[in-house]
DRENPA-3360 file (N, C-alpha, C; in nm, 2 decimals, always signed):
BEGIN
1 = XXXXXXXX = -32.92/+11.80/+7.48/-32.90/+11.70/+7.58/-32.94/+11.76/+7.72 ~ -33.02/+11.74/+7.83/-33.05/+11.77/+7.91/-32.93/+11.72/+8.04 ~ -32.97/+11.82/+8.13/-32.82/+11.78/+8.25/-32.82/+11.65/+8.30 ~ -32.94/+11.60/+8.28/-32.93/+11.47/+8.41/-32.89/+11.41/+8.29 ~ -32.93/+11.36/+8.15/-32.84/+11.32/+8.05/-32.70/+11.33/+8.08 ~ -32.62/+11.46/+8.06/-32.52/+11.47/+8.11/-32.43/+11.43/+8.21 ~ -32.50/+11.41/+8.35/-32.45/+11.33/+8.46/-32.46/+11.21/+8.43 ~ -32.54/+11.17/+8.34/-32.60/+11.01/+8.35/-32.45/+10.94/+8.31;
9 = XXXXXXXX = -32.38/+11.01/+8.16/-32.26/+10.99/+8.12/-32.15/+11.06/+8.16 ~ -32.17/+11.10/+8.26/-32.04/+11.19/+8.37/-32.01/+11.04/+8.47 ~ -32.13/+10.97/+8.48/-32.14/+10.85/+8.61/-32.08/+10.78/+8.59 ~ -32.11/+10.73/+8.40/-32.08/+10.62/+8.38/-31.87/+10.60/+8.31 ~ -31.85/+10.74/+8.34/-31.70/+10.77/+8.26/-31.65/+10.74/+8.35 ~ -31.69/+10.78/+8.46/-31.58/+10.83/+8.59/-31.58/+10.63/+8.70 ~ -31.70/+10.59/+8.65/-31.74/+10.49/+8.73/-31.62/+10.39/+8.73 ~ -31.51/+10.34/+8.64/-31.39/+10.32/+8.63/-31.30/+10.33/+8.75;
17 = XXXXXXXX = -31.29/+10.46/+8.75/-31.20/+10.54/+8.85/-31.25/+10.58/+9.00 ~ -31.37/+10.56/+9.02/-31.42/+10.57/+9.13/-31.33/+10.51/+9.25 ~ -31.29/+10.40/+9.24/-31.19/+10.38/+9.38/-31.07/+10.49/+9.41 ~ -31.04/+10.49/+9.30/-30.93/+10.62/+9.27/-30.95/+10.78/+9.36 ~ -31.09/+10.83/+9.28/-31.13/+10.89/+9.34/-31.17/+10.89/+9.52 ~ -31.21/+10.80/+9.53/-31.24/+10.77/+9.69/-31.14/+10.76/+9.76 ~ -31.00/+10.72/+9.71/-30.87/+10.70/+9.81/-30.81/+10.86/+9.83 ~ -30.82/+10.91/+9.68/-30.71/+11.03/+9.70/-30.83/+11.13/+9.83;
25 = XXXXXXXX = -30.96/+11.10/+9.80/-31.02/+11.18/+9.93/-31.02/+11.17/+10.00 ~ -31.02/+10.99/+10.05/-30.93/+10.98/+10.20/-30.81/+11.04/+10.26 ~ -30.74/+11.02/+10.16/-30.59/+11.06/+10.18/-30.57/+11.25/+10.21 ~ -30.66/+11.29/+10.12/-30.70/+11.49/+10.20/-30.75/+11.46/+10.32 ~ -30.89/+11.45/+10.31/-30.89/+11.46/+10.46/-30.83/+11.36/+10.60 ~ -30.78/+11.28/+10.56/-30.66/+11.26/+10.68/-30.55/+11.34/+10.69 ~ -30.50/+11.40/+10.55/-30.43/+11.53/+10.59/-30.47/+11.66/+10.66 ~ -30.57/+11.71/+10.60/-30.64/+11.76/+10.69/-30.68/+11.76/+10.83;
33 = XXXXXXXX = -30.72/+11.67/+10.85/-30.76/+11.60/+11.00/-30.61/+11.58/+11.08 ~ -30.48/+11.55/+11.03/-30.37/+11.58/+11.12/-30.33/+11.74/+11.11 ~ -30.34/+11.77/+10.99/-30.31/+11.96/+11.06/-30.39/+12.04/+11.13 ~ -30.53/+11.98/+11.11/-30.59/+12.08/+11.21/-30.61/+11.98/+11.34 ~ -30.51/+11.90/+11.37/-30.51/+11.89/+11.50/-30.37/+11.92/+11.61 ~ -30.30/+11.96/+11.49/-30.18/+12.03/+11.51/-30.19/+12.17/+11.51 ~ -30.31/+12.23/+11.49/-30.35/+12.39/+11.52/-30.37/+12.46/+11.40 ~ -30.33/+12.37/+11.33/-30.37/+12.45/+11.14/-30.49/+12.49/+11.12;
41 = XXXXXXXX = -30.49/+12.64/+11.09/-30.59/+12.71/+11.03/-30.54/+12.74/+10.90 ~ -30.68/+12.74/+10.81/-30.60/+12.81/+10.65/-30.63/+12.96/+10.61 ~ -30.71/+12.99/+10.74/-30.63/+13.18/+10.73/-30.58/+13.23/+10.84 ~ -30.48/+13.15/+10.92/-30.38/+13.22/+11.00/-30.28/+13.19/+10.92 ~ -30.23/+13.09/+10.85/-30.12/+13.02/+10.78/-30.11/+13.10/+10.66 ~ -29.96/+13.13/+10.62/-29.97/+13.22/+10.54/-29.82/+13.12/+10.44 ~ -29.85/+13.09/+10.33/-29.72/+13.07/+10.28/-29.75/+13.08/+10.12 ~ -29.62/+13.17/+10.11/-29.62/+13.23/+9.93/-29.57/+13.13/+9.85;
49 = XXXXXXXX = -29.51/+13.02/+9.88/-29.43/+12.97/+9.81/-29.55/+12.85/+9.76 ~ -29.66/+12.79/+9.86/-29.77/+12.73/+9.86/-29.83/+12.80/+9.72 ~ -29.84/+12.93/+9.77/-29.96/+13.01/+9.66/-29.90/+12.97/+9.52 ~ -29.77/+13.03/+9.55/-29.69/+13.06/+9.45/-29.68/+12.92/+9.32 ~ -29.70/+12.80/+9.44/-29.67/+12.66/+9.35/-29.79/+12.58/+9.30 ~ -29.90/+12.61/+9.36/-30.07/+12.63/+9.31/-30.08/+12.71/+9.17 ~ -30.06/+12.81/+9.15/-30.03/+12.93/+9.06/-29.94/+12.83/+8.94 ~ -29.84/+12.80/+8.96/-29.77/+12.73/+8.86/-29.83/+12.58/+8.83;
57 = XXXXXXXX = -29.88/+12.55/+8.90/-29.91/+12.39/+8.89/-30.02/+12.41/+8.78 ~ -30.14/+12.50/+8.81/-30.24/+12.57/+8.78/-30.25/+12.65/+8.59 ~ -30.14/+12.65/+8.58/-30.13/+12.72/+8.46/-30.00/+12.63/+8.36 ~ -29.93/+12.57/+8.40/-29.86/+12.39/+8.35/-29.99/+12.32/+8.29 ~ -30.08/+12.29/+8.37/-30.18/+12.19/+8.33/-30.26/+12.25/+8.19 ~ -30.23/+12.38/+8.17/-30.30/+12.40/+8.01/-30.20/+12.33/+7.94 ~ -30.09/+12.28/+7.95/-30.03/+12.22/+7.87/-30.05/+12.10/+7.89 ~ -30.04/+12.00/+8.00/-30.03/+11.89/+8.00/-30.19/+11.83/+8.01;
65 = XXXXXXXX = -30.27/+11.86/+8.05/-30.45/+11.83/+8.02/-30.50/+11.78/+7.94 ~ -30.44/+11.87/+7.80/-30.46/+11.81/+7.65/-30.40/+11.69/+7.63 ~ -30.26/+11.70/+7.69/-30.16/+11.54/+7.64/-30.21/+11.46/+7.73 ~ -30.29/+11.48/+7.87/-30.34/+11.36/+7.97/-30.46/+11.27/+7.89 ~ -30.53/+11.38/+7.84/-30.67/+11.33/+7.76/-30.62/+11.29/+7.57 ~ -30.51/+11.25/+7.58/-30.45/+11.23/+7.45/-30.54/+11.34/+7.33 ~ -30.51/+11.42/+7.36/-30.52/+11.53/+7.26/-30.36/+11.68/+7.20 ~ -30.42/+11.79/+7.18/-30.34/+11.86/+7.13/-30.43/+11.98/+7.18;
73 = XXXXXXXX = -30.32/+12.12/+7.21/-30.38/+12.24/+7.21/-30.42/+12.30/+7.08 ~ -30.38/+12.22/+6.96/-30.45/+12.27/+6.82/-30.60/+12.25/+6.80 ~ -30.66/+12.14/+6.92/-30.76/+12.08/+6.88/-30.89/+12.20/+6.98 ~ -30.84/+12.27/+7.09/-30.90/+12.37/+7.16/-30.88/+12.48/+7.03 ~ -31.02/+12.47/+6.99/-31.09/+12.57/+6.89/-31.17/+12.66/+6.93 ~ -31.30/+12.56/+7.02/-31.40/+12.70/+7.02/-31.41/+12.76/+7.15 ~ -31.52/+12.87/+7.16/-31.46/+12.94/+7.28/-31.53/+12.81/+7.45 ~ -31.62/+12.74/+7.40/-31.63/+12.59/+7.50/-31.52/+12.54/+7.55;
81 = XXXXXXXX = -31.47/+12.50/+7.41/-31.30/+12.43/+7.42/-31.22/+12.50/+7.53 ~ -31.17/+12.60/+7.54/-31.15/+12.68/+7.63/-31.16/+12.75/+7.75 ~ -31.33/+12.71/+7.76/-31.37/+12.74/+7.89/-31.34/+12.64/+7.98 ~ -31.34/+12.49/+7.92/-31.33/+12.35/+7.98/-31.18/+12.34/+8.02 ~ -31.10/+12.41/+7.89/-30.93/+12.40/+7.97/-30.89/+12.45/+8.04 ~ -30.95/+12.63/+8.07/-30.92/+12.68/+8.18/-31.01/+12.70/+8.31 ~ -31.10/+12.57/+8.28/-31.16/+12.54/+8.41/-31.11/+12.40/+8.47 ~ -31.11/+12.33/+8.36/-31.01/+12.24/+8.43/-30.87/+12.24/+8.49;
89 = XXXXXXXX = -30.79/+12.35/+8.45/-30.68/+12.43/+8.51/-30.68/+12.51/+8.60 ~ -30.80/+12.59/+8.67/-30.82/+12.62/+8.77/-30.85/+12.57/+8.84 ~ -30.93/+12.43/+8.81/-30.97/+12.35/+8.93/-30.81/+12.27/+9.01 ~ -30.72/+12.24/+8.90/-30.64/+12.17/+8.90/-30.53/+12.23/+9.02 ~ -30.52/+12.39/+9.00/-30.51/+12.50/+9.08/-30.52/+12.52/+9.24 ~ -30.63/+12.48/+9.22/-30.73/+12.47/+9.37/-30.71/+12.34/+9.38 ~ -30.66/+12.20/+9.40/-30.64/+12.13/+9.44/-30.50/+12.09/+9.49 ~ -30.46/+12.14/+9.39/-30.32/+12.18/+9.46/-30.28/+12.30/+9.59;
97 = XXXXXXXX = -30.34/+12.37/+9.61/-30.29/+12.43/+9.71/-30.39/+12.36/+9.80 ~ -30.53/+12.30/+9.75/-30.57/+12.19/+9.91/-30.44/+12.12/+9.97 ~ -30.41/+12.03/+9.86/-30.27/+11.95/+9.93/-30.18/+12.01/+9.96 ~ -30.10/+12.09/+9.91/-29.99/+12.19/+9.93/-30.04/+12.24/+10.11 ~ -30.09/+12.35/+10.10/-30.08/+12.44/+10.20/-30.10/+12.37/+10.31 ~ -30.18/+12.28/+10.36/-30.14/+12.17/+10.49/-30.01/+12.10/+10.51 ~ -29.94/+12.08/+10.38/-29.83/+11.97/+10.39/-29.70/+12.13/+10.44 ~ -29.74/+12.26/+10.34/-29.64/+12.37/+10.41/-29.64/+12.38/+10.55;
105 = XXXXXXXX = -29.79/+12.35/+10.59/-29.80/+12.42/+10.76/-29.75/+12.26/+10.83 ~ -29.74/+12.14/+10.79/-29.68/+12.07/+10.88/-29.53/+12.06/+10.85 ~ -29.46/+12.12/+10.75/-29.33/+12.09/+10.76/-29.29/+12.22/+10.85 ~ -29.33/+12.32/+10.84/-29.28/+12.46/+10.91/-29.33/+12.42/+11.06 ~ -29.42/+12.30/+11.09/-29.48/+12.32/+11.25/-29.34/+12.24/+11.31 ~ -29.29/+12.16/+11.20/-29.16/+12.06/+11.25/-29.06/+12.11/+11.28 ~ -29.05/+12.23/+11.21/-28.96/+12.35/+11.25/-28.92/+12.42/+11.31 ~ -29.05/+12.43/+11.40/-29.07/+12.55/+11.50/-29.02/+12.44/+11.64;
113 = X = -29.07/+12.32/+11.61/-29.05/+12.22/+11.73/-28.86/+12.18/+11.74;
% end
């Protein structure tokens, strides 16, 4: 199967959920767009417990990915199978500390005020 094949049925999976998609992006970058107007940088800002809960959210999701997609970790056999769960677990990773680490830097800015 060739890639644009593969997008063609990536388009039409997701095409469902597309509003879905489009709101939770609103909703980052309006987050975004209030912390960095409150002075938020994301390499001055330093918080472990952010990292720390990215990291855990990030490595949870090998468990719960399978049961989202109504499947089982018995059914991750080959080494594909695997590359797909721990990429979709590291993406899952990195989305979470997008949201996370702006919501740390505005409760600590509330703090300082």
């Amino acid at each position: 199967m060739s890639i644009n094949g593969m997008l063609t049925i990536l388009m039409y999976a997701l095409a469902p959920f597309r509003w879905l998609l489009i709101m939770g992006l609103i909703i980052i970058i309006a987050l975004h767009l209030l912390t960095y107007r409150r002075g938020y940088k994301i390499t001055h800002h330093r918080s472990r417990l952010t990292n720390l809960l990215a990291l855990l959210i990030g490595l949870t999701a090998i468990l719960w990915i399978p049961w989202l997609t109504h499947s089982t970790l018995g059914y991750v056999a080959t080494v594909f199978d695997w590359i797909a769960l721990l990429g979709a677990a590291a993406a899952t990773s990195v989305m979470a500390f997008i949201i996370l680490h702006p919501l740390s830097y505005l409760i600590s800015f509330q703090d300082k005020e």
